[in-house]
C-alpha positions in Angstrom: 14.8 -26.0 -11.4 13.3 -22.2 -11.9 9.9 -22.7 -12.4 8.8 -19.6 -15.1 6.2 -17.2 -13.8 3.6 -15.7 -16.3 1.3 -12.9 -15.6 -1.9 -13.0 -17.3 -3.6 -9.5 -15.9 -7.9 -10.0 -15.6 -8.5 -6.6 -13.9 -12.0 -6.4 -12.4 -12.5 -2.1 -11.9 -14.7 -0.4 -9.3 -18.1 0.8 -11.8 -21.5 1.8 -10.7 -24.3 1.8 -12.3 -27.5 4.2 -11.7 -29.2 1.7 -9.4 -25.8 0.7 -7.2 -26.2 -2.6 -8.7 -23.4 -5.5 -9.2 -23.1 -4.9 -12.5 -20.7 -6.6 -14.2 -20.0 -5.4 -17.9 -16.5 -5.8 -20.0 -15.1 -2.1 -21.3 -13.8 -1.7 -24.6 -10.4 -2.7 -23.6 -11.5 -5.9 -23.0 -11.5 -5.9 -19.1 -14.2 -7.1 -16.7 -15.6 -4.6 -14.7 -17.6 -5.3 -11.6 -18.5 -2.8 -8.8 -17.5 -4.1 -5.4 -14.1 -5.1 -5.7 -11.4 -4.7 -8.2 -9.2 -7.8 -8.7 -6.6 -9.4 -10.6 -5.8 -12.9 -11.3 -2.1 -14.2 -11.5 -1.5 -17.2 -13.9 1.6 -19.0 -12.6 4.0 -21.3 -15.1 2.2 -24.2 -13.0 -1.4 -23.1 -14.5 -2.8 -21.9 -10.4 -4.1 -18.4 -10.3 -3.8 -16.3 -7.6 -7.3 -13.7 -6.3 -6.1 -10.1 -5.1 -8.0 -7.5 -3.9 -6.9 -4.2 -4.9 -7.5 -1.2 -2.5 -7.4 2.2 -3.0 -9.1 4.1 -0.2 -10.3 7.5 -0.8 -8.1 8.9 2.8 -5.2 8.1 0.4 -4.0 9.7 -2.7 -5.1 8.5 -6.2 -2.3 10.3 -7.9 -0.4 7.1 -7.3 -3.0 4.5 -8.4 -2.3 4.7 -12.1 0.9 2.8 -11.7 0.6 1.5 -8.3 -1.6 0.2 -5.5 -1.9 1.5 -2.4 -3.1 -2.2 -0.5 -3.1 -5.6 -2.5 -4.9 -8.1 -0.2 -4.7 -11.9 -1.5 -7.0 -14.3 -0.6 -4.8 -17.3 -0.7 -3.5 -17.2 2.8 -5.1 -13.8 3.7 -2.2 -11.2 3.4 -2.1 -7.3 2.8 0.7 -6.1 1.4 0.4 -2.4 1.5 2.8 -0.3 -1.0 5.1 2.5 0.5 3.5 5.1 1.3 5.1 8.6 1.3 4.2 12.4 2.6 1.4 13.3 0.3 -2.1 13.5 1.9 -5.7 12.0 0.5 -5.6 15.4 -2.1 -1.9 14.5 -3.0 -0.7 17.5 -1.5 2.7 17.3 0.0 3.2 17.6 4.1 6.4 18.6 5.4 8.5 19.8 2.1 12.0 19.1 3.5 11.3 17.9 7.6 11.8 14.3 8.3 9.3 14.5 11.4 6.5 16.0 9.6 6.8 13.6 6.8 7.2 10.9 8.5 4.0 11.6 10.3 2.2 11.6 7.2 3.9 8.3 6.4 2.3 7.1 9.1 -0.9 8.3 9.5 -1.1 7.2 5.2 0.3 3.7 6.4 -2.7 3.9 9.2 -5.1 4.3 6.8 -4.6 1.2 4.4 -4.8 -0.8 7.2 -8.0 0.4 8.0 -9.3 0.2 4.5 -8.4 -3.3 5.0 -9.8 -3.5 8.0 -6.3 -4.7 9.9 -4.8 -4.0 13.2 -1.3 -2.0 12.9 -0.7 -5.1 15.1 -1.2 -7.5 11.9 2.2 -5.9 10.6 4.3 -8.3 10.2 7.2 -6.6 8.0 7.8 -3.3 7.7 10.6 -1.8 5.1 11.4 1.9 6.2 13.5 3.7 3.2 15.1 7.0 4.2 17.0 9.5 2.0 20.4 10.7 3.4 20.1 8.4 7.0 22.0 10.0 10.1 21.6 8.4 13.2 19.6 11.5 14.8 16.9 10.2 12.1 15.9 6.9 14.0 14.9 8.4 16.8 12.6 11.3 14.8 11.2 8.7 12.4 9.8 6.3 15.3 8.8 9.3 17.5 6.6 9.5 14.6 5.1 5.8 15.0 4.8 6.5 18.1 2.8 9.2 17.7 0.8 7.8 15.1 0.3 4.3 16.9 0.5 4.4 20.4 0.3 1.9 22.3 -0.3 -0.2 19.0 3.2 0.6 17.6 3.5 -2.7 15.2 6.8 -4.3 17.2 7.3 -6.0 13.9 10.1 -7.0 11.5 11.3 -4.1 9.9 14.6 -3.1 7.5 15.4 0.2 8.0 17.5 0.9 4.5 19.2 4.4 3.7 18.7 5.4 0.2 20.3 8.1 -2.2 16.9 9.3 -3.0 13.3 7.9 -3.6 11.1 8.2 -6.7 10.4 12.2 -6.1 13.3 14.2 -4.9 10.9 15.9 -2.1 10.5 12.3 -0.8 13.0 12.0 2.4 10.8 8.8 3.8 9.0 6.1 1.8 7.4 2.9 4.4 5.6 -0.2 3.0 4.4 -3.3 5.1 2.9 -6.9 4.8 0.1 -7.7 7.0 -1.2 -10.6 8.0 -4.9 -11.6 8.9 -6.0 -14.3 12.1 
């Protein structure tokens, strides 16, 4: 028996107020703002809501963040799941138009820093999705010379599904990588 999933959205935004206090006020939209954390609660078919932490560090782009997020960690069993990141840098400026090295460098060094925003060892990885555009063979080896070289010796020997793709969301995108991360 499918068991129906609904989605009721109680999104808590990052605010300040003059003070730097914990203000919590509701906007005109009708959403709760509070400013340490931003959070949304996920009512199942079975009535149990689910606590996520969104995080959207400033090293990363927010040119993203309208209609994505860059971390989502969720209390419940204490998982990140970081979205795939891509060649832009904390400005949104692109790195490496057109070289699968460069940007995957980016990639990495993007993917480095949402786990530390969430304050996770790339050693917590424990899934990995690599997506990239027009695969060769030659690629495997320039794409993980790149973890490598973002990494070192804490290269995440995780699970990973390394999928060849026609293209990505933005036709300058050759590489695309999210992860799930796990907490101790």
């Amino acid at each position: 028996m499918k068991q129906k999933l609904y989605i009721i959205f109680i999104t808590l935004v990052l605010t300040s107020n003059k003070k730097g206090s914990n203000e919590t006020i509701m906007d005109e939209g009708g959403c709760w703002k509070h400013s340490t954390f931003q959070e949304k609660m996920y009512k199942y078919g079975n009535g149990a809501y689910l606590p996520m932490e969104i995080v959207n560090p400033k090293t990363l782009t927010d040119k993203v963040t309208s209609v994505i997020s860059h971390v989502v960690v969720t209390t419940a069993s204490k998982l990140a799941f970081i979205s795939g990141q891509v060649f832009v840098d904390e400005t949104g400026a692109l790195v490496g138009s057109g070289d699968y090295y460069a940007q995957a460098i980016q990639v990495f060094t993007n993917l480095k820093y949402a786990l530390e925003a969430v304050r996770a060892d790339p050693l917590y990885i424990v899934k990995m999705n690599i997506f990239v555009v027009n695969h060769n063979p030659e690629l495997i080896s320039i794409i993980f010379d790149a973890g490598f070289y973002v990494f070192g010796p804490n290269w995440p020997k995780t699970a990973s599904t390394y999928i060849s793709v026609q293209a990505l969301a933005d036709p300058e995108w050759l590489i695309e990588i999210d992860a799930i991360v796990i907490f101790p």
